[in-house]
PDB file of N, CA, C, O and CB in Angstrom:
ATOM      1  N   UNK A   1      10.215  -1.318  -2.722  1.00  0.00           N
ATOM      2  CA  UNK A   1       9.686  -2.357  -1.886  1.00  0.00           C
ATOM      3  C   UNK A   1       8.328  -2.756  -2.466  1.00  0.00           C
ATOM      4  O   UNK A   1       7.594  -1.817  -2.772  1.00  0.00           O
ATOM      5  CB  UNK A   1       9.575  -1.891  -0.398  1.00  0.00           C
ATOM      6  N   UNK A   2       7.811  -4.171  -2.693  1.00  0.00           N
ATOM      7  CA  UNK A   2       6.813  -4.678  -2.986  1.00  0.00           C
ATOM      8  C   UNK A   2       6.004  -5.238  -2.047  1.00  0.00           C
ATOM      9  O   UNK A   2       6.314  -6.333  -1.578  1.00  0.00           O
ATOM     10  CB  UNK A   2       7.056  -5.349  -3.747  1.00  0.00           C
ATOM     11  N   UNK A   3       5.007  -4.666  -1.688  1.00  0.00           N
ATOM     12  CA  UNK A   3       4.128  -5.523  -1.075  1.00  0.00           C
ATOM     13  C   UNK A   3       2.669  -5.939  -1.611  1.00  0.00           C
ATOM     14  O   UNK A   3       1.816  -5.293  -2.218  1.00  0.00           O
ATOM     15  CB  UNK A   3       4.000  -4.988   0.078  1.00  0.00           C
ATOM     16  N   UNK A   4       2.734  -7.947  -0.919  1.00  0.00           N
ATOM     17  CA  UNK A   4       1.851  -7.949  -1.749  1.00  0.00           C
ATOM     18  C   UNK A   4       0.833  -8.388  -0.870  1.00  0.00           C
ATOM     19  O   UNK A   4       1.079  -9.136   0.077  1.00  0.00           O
ATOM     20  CB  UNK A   4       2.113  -8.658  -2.919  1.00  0.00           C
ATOM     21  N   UNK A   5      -0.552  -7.867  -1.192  1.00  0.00           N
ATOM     22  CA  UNK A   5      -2.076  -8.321  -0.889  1.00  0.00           C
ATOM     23  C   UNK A   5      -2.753  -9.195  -1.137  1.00  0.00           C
ATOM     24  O   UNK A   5      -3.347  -9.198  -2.215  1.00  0.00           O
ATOM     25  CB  UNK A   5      -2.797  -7.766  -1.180  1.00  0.00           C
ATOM     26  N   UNK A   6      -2.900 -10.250  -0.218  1.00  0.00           N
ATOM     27  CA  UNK A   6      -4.124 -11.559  -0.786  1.00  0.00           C
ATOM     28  C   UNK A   6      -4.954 -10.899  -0.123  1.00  0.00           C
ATOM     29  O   UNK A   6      -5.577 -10.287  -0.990  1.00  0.00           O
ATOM     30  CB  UNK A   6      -4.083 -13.407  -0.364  1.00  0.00           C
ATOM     31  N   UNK A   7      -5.506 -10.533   1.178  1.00  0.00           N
ATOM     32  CA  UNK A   7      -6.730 -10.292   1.824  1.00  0.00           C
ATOM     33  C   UNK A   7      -6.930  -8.499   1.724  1.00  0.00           C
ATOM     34  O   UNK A   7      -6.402  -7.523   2.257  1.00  0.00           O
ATOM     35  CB  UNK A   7      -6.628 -10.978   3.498  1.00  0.00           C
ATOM     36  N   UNK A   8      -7.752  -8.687   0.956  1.00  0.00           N
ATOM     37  CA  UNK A   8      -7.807  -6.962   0.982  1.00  0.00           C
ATOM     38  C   UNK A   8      -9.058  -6.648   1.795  1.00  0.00           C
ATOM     39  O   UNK A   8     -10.174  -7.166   1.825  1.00  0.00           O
ATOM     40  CB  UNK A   8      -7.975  -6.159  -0.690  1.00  0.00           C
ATOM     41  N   UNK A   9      -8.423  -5.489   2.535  1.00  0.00           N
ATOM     42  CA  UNK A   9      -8.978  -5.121   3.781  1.00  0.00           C
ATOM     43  C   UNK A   9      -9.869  -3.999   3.347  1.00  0.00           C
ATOM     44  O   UNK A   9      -9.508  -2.967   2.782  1.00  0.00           O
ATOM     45  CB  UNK A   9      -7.904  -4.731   4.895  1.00  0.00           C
ATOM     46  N   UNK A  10     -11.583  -4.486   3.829  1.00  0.00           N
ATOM     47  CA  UNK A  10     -12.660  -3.497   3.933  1.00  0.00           C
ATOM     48  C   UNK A  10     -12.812  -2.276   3.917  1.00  0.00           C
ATOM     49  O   UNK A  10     -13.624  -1.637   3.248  1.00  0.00           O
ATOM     50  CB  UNK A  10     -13.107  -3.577   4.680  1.00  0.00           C
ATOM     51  N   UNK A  11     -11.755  -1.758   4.918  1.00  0.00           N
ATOM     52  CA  UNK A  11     -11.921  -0.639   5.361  1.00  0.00           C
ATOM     53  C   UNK A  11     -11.054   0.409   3.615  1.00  0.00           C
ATOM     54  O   UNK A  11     -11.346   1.486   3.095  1.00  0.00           O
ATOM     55  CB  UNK A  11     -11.075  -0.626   7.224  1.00  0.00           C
ATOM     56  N   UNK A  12     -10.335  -0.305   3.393  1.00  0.00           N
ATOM     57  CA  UNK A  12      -9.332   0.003   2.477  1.00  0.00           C
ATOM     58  C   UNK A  12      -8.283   0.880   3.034  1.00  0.00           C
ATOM     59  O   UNK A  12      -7.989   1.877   2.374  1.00  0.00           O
ATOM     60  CB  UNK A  12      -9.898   0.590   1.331  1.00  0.00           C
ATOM     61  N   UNK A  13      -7.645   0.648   4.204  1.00  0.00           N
ATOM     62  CA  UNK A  13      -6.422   0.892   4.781  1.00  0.00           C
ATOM     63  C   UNK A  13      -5.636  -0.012   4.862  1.00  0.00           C
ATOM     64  O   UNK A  13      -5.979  -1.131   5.244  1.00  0.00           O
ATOM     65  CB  UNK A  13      -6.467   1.314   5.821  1.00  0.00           C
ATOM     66  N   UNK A  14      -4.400   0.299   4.512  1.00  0.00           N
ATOM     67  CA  UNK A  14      -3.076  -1.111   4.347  1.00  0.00           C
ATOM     68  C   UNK A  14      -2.180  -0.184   5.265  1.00  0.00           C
ATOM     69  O   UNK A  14      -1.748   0.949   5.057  1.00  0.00           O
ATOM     70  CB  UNK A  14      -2.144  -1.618   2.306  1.00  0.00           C
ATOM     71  N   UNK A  15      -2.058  -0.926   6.209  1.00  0.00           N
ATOM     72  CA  UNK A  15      -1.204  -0.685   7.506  1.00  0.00           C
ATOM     73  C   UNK A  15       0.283  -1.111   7.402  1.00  0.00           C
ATOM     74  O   UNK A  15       0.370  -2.338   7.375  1.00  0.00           O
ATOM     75  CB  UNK A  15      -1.831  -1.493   8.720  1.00  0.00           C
ATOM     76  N   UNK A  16       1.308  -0.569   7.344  1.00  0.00           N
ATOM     77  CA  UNK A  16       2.575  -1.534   6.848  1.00  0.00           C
ATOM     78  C   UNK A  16       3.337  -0.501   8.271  1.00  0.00           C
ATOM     79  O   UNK A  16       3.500   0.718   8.212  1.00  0.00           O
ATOM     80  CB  UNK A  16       3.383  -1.370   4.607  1.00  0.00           C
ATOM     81  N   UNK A  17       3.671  -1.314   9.357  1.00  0.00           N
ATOM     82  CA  UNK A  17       4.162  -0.949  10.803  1.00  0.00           C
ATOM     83  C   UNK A  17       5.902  -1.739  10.215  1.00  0.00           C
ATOM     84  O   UNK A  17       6.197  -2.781   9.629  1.00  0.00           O
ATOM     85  CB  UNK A  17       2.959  -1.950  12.539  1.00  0.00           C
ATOM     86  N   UNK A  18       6.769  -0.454  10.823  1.00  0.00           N
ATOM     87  CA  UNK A  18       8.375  -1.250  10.985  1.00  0.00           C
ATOM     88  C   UNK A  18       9.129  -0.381   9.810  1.00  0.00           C
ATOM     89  O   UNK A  18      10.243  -0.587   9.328  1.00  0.00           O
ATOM     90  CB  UNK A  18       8.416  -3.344  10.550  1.00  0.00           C
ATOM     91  N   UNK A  19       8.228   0.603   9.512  1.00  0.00           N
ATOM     92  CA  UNK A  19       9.160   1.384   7.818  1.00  0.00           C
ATOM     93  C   UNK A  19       9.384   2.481   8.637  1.00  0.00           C
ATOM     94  O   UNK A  19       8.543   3.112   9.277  1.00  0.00           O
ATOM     95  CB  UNK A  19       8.113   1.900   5.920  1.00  0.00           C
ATOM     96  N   UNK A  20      10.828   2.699   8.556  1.00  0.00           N
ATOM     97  CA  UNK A  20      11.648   4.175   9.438  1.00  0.00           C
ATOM     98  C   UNK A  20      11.318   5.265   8.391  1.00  0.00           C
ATOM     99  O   UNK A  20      11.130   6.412   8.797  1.00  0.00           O
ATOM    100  CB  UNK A  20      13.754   4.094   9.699  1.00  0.00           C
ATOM    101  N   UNK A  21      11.253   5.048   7.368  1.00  0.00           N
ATOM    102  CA  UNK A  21      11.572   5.971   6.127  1.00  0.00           C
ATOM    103  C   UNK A  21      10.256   6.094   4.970  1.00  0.00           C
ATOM    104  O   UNK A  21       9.846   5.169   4.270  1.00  0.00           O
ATOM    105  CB  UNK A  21      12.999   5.261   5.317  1.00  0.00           C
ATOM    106  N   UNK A  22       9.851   7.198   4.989  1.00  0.00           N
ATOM    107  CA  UNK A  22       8.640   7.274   4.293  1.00  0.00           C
ATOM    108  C   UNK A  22       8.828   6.975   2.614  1.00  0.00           C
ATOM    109  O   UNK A  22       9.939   7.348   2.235  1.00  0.00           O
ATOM    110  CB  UNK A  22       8.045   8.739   4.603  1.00  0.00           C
ATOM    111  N   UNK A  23       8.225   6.554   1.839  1.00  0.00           N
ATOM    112  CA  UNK A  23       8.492   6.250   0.429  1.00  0.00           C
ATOM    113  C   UNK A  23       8.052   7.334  -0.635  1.00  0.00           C
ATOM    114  O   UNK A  23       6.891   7.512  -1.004  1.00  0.00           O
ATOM    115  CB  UNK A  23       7.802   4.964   0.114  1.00  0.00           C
ATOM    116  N   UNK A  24       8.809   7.809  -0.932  1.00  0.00           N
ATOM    117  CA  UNK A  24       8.195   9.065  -2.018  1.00  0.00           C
ATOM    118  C   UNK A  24       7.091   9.250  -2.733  1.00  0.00           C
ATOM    119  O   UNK A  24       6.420  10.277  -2.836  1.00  0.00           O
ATOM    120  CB  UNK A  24       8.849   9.236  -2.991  1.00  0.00           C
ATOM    121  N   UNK A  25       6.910   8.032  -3.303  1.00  0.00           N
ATOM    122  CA  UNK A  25       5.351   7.370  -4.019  1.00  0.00           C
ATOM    123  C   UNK A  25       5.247   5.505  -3.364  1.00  0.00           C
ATOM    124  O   UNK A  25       5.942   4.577  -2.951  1.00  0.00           O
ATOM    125  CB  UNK A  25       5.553   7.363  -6.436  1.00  0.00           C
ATOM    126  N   UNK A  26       3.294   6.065  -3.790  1.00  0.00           N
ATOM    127  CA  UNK A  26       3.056   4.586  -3.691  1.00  0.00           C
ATOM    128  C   UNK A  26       2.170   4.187  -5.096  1.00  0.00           C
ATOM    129  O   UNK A  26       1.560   4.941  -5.854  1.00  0.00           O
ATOM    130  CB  UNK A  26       2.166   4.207  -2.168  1.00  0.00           C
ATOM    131  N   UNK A  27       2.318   2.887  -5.137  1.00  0.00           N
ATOM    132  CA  UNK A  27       1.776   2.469  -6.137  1.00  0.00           C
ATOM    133  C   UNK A  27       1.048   1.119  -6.895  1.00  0.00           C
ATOM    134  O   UNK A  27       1.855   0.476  -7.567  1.00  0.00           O
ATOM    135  CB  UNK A  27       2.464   2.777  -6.546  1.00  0.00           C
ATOM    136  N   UNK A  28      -0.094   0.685  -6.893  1.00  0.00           N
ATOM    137  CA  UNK A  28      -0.535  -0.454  -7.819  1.00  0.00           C
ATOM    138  C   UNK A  28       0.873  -0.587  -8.832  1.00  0.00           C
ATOM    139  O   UNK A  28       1.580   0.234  -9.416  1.00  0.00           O
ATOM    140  CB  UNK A  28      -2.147  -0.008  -8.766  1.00  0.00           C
ATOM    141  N   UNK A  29       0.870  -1.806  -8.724  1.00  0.00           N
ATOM    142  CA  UNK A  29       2.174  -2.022  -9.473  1.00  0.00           C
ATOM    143  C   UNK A  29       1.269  -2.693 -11.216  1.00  0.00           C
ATOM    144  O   UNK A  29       1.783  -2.519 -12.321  1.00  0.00           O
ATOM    145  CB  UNK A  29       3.477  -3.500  -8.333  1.00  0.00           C
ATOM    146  N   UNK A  30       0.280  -3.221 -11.052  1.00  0.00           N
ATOM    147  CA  UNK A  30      -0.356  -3.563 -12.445  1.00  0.00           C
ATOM    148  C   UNK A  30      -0.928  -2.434 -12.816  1.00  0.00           C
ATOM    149  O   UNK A  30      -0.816  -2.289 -14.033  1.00  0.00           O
ATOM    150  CB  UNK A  30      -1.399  -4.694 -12.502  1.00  0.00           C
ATOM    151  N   UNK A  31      -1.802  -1.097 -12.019  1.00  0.00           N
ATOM    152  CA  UNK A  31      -1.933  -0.430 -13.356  1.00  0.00           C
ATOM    153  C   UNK A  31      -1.544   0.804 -12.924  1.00  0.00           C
ATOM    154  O   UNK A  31      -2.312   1.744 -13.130  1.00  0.00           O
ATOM    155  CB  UNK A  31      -3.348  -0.448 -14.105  1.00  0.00           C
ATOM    156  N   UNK A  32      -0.286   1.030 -12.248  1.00  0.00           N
ATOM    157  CA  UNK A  32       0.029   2.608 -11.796  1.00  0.00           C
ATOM    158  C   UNK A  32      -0.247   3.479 -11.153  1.00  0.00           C
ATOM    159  O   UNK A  32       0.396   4.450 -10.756  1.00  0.00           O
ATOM    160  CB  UNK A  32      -0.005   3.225 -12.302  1.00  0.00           C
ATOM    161  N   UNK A  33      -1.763   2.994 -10.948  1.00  0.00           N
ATOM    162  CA  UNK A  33      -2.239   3.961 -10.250  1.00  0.00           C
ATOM    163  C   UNK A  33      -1.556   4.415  -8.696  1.00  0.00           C
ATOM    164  O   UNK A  33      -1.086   3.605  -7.897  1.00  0.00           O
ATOM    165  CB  UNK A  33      -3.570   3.556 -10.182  1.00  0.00           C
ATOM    166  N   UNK A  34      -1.648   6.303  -8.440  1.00  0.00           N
ATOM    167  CA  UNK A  34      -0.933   6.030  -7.191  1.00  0.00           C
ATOM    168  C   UNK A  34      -1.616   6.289  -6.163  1.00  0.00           C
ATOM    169  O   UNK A  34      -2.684   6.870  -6.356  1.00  0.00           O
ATOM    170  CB  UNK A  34       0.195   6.660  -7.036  1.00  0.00           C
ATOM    171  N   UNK A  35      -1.340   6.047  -5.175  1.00  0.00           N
ATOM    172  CA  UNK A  35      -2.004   5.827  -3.522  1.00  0.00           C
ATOM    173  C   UNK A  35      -1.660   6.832  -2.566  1.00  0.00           C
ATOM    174  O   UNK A  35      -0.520   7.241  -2.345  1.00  0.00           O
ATOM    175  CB  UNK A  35      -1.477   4.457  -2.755  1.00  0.00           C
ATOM    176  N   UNK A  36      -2.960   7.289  -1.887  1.00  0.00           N
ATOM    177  CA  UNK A  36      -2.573   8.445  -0.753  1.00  0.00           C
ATOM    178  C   UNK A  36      -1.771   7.389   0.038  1.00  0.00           C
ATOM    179  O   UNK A  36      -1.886   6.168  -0.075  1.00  0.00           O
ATOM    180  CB  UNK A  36      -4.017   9.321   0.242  1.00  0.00           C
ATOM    181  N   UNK A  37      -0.629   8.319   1.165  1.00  0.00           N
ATOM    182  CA  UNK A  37      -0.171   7.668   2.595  1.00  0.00           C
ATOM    183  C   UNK A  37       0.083   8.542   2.772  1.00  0.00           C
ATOM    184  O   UNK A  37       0.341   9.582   2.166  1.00  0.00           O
ATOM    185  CB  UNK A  37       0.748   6.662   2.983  1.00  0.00           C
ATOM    186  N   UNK A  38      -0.019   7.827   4.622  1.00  0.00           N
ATOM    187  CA  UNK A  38       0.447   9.393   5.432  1.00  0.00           C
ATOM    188  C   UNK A  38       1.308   8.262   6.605  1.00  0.00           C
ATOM    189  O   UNK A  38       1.242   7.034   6.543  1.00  0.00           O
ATOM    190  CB  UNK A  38      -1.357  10.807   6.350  1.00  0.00           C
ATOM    191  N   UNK A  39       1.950   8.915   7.448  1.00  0.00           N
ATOM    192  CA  UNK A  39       2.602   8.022   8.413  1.00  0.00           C
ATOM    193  C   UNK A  39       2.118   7.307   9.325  1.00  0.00           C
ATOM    194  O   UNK A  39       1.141   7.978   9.657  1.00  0.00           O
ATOM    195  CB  UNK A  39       3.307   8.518   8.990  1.00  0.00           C
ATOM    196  N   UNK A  40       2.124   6.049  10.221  1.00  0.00           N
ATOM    197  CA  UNK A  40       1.919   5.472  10.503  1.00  0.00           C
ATOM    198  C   UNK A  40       2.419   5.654  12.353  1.00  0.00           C
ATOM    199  O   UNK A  40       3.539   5.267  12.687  1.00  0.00           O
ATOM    200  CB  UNK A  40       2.184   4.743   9.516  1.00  0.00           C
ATOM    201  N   UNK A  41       1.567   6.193  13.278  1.00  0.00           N
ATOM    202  CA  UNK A  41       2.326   6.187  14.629  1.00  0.00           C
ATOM    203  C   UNK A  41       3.568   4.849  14.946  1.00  0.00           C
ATOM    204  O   UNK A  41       3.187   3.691  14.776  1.00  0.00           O
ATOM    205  CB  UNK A  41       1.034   6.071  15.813  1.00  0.00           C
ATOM    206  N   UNK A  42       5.048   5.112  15.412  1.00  0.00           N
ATOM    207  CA  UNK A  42       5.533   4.528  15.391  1.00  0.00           C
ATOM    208  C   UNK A  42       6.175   3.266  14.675  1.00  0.00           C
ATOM    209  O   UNK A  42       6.161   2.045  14.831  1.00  0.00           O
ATOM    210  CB  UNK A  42       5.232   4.685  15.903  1.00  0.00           C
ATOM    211  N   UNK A  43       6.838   4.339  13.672  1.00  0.00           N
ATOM    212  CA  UNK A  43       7.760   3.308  12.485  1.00  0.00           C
ATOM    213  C   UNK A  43       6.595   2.506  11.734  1.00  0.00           C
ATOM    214  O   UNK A  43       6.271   1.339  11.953  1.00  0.00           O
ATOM    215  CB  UNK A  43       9.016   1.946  13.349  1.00  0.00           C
ATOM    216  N   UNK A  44       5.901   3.595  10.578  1.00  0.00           N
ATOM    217  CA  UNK A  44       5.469   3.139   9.770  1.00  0.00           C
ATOM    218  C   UNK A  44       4.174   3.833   9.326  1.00  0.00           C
ATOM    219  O   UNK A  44       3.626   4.737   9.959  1.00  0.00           O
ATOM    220  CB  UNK A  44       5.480   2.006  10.069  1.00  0.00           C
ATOM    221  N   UNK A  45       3.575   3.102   7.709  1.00  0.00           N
ATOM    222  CA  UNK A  45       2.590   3.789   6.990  1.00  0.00           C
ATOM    223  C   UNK A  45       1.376   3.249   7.461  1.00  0.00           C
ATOM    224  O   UNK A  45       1.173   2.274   8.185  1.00  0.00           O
ATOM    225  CB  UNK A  45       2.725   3.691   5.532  1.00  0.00           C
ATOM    226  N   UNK A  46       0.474   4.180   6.840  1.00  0.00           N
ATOM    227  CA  UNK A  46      -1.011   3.767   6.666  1.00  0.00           C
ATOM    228  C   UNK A  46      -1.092   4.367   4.986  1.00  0.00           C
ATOM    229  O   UNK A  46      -0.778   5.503   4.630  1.00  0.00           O
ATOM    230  CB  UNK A  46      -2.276   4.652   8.013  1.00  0.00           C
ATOM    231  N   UNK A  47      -1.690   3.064   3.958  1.00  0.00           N
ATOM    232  CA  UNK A  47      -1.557   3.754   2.105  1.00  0.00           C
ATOM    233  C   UNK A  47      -3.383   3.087   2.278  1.00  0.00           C
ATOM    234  O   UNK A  47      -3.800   2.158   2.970  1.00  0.00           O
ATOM    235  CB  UNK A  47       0.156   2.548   0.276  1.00  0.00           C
ATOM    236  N   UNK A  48      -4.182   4.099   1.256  1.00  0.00           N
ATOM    237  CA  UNK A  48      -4.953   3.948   1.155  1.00  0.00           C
ATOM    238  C   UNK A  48      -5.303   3.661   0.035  1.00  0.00           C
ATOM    239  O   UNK A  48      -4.780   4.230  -0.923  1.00  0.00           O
ATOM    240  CB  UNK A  48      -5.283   4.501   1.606  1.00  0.00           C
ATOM    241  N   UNK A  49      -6.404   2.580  -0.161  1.00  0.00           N
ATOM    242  CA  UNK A  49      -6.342   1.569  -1.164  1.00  0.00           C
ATOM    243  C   UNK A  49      -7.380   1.597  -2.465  1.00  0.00           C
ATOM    244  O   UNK A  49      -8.393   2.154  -2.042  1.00  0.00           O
ATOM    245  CB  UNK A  49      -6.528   0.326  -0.419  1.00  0.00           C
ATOM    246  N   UNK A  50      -7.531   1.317  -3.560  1.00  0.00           N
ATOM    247  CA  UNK A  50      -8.987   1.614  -4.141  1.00  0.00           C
ATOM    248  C   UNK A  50     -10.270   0.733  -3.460  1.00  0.00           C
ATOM    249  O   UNK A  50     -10.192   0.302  -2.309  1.00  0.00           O
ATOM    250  CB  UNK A  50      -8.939   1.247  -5.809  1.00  0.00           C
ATOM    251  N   UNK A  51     -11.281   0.554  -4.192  1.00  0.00           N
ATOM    252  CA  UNK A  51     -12.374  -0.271  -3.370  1.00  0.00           C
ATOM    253  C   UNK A  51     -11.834  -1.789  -3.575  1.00  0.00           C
ATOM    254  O   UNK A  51     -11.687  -2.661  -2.719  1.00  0.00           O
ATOM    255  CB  UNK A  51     -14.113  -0.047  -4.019  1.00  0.00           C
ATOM    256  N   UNK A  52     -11.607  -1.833  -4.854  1.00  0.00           N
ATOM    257  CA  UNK A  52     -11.600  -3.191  -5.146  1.00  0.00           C
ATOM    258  C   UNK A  52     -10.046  -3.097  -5.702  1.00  0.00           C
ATOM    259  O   UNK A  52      -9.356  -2.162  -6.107  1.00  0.00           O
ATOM    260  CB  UNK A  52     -12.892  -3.751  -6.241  1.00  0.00           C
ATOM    261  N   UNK A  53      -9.793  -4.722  -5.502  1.00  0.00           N
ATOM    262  CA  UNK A  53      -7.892  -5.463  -6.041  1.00  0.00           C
ATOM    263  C   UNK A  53      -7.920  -4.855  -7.312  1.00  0.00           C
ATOM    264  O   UNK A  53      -8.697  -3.982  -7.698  1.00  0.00           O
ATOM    265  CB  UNK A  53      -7.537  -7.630  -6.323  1.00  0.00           C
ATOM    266  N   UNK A  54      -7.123  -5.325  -7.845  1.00  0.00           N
ATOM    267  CA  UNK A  54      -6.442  -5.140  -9.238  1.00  0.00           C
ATOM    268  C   UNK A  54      -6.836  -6.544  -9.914  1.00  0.00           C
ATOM    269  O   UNK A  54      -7.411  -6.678 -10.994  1.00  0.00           O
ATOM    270  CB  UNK A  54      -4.629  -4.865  -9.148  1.00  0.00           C
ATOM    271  N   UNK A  55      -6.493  -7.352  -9.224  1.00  0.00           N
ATOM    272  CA  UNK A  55      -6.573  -8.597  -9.421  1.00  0.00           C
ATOM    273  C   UNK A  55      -7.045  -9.042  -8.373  1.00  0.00           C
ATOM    274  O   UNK A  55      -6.641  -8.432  -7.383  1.00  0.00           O
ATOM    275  CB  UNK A  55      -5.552  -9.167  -9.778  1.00  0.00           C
ATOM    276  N   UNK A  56      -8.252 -10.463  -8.020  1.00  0.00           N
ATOM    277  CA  UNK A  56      -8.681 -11.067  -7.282  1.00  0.00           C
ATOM    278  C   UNK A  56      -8.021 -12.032  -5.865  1.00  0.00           C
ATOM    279  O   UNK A  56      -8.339 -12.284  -4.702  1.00  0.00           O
ATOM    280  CB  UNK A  56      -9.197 -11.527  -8.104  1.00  0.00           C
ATOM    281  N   UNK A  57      -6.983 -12.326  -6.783  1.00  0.00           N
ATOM    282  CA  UNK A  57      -5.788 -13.645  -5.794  1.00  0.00           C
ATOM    283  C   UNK A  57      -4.991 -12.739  -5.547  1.00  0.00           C
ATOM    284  O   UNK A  57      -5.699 -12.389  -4.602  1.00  0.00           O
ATOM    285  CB  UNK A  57      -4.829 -15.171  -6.608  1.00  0.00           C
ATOM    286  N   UNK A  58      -3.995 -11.871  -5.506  1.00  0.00           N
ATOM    287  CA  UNK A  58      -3.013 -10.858  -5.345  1.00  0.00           C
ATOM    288  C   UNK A  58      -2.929  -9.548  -5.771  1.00  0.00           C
ATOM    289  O   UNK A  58      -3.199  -9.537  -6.972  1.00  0.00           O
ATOM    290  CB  UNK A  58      -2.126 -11.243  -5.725  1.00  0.00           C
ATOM    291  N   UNK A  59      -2.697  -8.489  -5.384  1.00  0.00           N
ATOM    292  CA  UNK A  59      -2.252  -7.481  -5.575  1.00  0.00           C
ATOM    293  C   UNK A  59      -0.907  -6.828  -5.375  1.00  0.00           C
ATOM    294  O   UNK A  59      -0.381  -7.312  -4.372  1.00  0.00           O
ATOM    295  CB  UNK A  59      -2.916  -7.060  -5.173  1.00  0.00           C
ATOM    296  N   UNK A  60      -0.103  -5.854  -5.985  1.00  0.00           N
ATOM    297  CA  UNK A  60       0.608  -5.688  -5.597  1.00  0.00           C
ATOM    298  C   UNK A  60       0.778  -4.490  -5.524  1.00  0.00           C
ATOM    299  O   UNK A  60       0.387  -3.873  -6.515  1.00  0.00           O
ATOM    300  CB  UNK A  60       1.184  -6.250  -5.895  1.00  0.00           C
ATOM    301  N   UNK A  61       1.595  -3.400  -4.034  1.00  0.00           N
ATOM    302  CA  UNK A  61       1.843  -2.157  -4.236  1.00  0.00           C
ATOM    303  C   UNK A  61       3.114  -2.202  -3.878  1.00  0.00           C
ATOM    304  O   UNK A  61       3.728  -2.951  -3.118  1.00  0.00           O
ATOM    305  CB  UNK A  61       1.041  -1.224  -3.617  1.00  0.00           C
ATOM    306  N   UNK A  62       3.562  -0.902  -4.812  1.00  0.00           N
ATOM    307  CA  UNK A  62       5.201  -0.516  -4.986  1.00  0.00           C
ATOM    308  C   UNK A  62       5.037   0.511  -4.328  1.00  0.00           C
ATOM    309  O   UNK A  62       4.189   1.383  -4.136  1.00  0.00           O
ATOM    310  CB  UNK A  62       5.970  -0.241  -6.459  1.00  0.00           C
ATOM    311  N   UNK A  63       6.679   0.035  -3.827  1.00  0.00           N
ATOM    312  CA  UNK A  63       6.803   1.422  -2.691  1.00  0.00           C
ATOM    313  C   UNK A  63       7.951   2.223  -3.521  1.00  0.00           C
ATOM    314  O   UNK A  63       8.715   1.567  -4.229  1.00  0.00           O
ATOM    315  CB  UNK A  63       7.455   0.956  -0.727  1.00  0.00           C
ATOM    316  N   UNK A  64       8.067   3.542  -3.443  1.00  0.00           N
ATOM    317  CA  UNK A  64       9.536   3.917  -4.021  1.00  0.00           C
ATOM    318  C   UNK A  64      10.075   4.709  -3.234  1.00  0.00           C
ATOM    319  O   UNK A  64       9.398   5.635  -2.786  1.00  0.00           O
ATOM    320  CB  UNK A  64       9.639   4.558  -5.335  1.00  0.00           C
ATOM    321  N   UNK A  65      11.666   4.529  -2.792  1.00  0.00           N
ATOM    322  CA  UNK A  65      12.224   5.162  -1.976  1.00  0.00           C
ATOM    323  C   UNK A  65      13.238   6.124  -2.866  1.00  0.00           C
ATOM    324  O   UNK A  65      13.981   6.927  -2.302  1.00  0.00           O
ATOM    325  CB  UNK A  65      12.778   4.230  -0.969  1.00  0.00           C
TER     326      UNK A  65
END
């Protein structure tokens, strides 16, 4: 699963609510790097993010199931 980031959030928590199934890894999809998560109360994650995008206009993190 790809999700992607235009507004990257301050806090650097990416909230993704509605996922039954936790993803084995997470991941910056441009440079690999991988991402803490832990579960999310009620169907879904919380992945924690670096300070700054990858890229300015989009980011993207891979989920792997």
């Amino acid at each position: 699963m790809y999700l992607n980031i235009v507004n990257w959030p301050e806090n650097r928590e990416l909230v993704v609510k509605e996922i039954d199934q936790l993803p084995m890894k997470a991941y910056l999809l441009e440079a690999g790097q991988l991402l803490d998560f832990i579960p999310y109360p009620k169907n879904g994650i919380t992945i924690w993010l670096p300070n700054t995008p990858v890229d300015p206009n989009i980011t993207v993190v891979a989920l792997e199931y």
